[in-house]
C-alpha positions as CSV (number, residue, x, y, z in Angstrom):
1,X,0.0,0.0,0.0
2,X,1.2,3.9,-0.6
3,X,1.5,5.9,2.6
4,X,-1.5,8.1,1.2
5,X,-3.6,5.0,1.2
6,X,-2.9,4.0,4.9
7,X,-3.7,7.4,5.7
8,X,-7.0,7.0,4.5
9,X,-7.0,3.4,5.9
10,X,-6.0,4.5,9.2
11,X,-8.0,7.5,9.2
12,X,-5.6,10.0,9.7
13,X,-4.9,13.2,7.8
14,X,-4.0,12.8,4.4
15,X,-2.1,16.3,4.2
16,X,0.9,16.6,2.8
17,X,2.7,16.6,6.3
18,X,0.5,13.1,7.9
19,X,1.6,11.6,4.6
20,X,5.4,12.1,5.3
21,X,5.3,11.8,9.0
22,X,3.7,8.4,8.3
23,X,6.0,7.5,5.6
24,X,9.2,7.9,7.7
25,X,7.5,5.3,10.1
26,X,7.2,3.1,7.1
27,X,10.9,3.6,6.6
28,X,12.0,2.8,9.8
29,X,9.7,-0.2,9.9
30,X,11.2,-1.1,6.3
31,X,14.7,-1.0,8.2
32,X,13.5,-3.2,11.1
33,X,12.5,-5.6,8.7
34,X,8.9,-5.6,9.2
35,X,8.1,-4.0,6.2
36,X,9.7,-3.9,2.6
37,X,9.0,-1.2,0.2
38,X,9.3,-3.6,-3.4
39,X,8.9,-0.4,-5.6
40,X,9.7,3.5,-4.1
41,X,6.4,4.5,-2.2
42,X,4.8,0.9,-1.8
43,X,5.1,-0.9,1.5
44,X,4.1,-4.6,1.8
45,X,4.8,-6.6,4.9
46,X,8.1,-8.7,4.7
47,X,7.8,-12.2,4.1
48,X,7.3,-14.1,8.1
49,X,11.4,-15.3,8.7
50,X,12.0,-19.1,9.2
């Protein structure tokens, strides 16, 4: 999902400024390996590890 579509999802802002707060929190979720981001701007949850 885009960051503008959890946004909505979550229903939180969807300004320009909720949209990048929440998108640095993908990031750092991207880095912890929860997320990954397969394309720039799309998040997906990472595949569960063995």
């Amino acid at each position: 999902m885009r960051a503008k579509d959890i946004c909505q999802a979550l229903g939180t802002g969807t300004t320009a400024r909720d949209t990048e707060n929440l998108r640095a929190k993908l990031k750092r979720l991207v880095a912890r390996q929860i997320l990954t981001e397969p394309e720039a701007g799309l998040f997906t949850l990472a595949p569960p590890s063995a």
